[in-house]
VMD Tcl script that draws the C-alpha trace (Angstrom):
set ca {
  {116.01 62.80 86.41}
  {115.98 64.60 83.41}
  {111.84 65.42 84.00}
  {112.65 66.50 87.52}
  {114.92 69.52 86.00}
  {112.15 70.51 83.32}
  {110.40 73.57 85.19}
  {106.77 74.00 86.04}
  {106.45 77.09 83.72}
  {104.24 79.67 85.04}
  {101.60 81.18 83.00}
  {101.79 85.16 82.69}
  {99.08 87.35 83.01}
  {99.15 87.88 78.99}
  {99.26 83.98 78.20}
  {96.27 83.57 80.69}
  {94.06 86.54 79.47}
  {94.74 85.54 75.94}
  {94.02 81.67 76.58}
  {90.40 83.10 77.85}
  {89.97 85.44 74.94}
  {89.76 82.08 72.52}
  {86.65 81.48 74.39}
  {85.35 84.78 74.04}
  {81.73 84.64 71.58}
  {82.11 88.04 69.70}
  {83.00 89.79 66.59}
  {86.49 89.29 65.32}
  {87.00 92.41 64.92}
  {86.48 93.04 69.09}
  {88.37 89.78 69.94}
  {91.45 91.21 67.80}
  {90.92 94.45 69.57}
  {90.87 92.73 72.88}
  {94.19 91.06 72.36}
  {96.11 94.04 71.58}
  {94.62 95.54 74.43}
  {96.21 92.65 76.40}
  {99.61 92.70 75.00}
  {99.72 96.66 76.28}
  {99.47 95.36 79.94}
  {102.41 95.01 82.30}
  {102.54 92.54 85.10}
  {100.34 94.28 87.42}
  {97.79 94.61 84.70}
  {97.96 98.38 84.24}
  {98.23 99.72 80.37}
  {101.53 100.47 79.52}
  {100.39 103.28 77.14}
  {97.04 104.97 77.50}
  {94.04 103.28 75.33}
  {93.98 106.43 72.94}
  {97.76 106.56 72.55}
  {97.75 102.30 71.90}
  {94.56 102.52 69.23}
  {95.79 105.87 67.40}
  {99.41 104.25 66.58}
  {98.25 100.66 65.84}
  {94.48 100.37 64.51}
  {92.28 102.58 61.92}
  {88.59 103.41 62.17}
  {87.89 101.96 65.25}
  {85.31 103.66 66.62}
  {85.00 104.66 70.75}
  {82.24 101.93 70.89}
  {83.70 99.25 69.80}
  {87.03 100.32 72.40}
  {84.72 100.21 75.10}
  {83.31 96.85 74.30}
  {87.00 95.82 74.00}
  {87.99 97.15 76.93}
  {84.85 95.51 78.59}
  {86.02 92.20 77.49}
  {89.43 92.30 78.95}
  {88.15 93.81 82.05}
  {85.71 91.15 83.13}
  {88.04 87.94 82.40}
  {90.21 86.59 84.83}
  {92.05 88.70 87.35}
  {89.38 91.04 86.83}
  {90.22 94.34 86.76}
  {92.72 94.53 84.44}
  {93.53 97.23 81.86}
  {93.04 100.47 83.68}
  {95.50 103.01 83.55}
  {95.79 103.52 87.77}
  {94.92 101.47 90.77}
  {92.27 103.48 91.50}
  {90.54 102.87 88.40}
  {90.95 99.44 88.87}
  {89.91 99.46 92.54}
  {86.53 101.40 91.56}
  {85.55 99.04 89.02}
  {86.02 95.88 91.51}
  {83.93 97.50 93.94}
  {81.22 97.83 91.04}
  {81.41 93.94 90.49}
  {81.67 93.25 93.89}
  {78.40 95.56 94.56}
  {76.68 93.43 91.30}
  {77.71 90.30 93.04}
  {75.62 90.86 96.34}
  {72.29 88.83 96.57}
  {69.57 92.25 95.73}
  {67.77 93.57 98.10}
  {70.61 95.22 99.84}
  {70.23 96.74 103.24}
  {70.83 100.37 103.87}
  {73.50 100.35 105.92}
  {75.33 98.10 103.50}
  {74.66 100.35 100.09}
  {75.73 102.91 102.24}
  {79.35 101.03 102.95}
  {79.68 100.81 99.28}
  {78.92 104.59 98.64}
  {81.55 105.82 101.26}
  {84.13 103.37 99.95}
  {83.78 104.97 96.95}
  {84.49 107.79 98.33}
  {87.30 107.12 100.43}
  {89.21 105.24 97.24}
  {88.40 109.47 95.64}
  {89.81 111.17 98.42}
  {91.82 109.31 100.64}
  {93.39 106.52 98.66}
  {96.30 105.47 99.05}
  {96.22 105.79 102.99}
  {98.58 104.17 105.10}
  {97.82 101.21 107.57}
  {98.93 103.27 110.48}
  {96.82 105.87 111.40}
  {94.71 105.33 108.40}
  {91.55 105.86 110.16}
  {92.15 109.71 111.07}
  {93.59 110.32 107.80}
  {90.02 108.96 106.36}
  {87.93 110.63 108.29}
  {89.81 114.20 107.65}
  {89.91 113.60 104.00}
  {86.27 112.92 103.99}
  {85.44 115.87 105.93}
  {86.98 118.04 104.07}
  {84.72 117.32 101.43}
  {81.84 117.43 102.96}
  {81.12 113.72 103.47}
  {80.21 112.57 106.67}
  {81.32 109.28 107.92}
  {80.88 107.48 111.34}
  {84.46 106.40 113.79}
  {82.29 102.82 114.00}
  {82.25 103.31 109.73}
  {85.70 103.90 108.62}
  {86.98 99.83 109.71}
  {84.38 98.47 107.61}
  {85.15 100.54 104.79}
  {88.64 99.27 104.92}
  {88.08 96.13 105.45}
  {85.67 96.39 101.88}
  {88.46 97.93 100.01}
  {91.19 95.36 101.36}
  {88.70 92.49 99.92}
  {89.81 94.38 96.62}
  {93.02 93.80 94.74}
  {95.12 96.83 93.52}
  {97.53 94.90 91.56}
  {95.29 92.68 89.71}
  {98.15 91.15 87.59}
  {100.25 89.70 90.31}
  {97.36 86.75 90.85}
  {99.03 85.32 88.04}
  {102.44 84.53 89.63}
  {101.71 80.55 90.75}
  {105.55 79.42 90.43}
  {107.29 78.99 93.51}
  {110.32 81.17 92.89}
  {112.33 78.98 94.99}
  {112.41 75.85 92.94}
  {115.62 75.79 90.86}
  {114.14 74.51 88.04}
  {115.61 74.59 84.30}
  {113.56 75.85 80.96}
  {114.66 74.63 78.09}
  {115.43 77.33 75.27}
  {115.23 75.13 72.26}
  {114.72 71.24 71.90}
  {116.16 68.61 69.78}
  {114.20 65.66 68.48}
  {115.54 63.30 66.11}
  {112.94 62.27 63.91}
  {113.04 59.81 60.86}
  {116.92 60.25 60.16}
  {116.89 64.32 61.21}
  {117.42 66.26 63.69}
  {115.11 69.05 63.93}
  {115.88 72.11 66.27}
  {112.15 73.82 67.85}
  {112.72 77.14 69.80}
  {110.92 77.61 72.86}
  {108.74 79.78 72.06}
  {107.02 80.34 75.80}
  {110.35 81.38 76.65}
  {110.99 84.00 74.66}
  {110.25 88.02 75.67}
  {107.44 89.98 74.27}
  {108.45 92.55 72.16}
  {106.18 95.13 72.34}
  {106.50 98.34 69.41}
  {104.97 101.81 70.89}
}
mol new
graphics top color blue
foreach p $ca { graphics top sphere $p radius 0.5 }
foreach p [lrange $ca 0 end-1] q [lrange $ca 1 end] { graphics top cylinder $p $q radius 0.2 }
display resetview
């Protein structure tokens, strides 16, 4: 009974980016880099404070190159597509490893899908699901870019492949289930008691 009441604890997007980082083959300098980059994300996966703000108040002489590869890091483990600062960022660089992903040589007509998603993420993102398809095609034109009626559904349905959110994968636990965590446990050990804290239980605190 008393395992039946011990919850399933779900991992958080910060637990599971930093339990891939370990794996990571790099300088330390870039995996230490990469983990405070992590612990600025909030659930969704977006920075809480921009990259420049983050570095200039916590690290010294890093140099833009060694940010990038950082930020590279992060951005290609799992959900990918963390770390931006908007969803459009995030939603541009999934469509670049989506587009890497395809078996080469591409058709025409697909490359083209690709370019005028692009374009539509630019332009006419966010768009709502009703009536989403004039307010595409107006947005585009406006601009100069010329898109097809038979055009605009496939685009959509390549950007709703995407997620904008990337954090929220991360959320496995079944909020429903009444479970109990534990906040500290007692184990009596060779004549003592010794008191552990929880630690996976306890917030982040996070110093800007």
């Amino acid at each position: 009974d008393f395992i039946e009441n011990i919850s399933l604890e779900s991992e958080s997007l910060q637990s599971s980016l930093l339990s891939q980082l370990r794996f990571v083959k790099t300088e330390e300098s870039l995996i230490k880099l990469a983990s405070l980059i992590i612990q600025n994300l909030d659930d969704r996966g977006f920075n809480i404070v921009s990259i420049d703000e983050l570095i200039a108040s916590q690290t010294k002489n890093v140099t833009k190159k060694e940010i990038r590869k950082a930020l590279t890091i992060v951005r290609n483990l799992e959900p990918k597509g963390c770390a931006f600062d908007s969803v459009k960022e995030t939603l541009l660089f999934q469509l670049y490893l989506l587009y890497k992903s395809l078996k080469k040589p591409l058709q025409k007509k697909t490359k083209r899908l690709f370019r005028l998603a692009i374009f539509v993420i630019h332009l006419a993102f966010p768009f709502e699901e009703r009536g989403c398809e004039k307010h595409i095609k107006e947005k585009l034109e406006k601009e100069n870019v010329l898109i097809k009626p038979s055009e605009i559904p496939e685009v959509i349905d390549l950007i709703k492949a995407l997620n904008p959110y990337p954090g929220y994968l991360c959320e496995k636990v079944d909020k429903n289930n009444n479970y109990i965590t534990p906040d500290v446990y007692v184990n009596y050990e060779e004549g003592e008691i010794n008191i552990k804290t929880n630690k996976s239980v306890l917030p982040v605190i996070k110093i800007s």
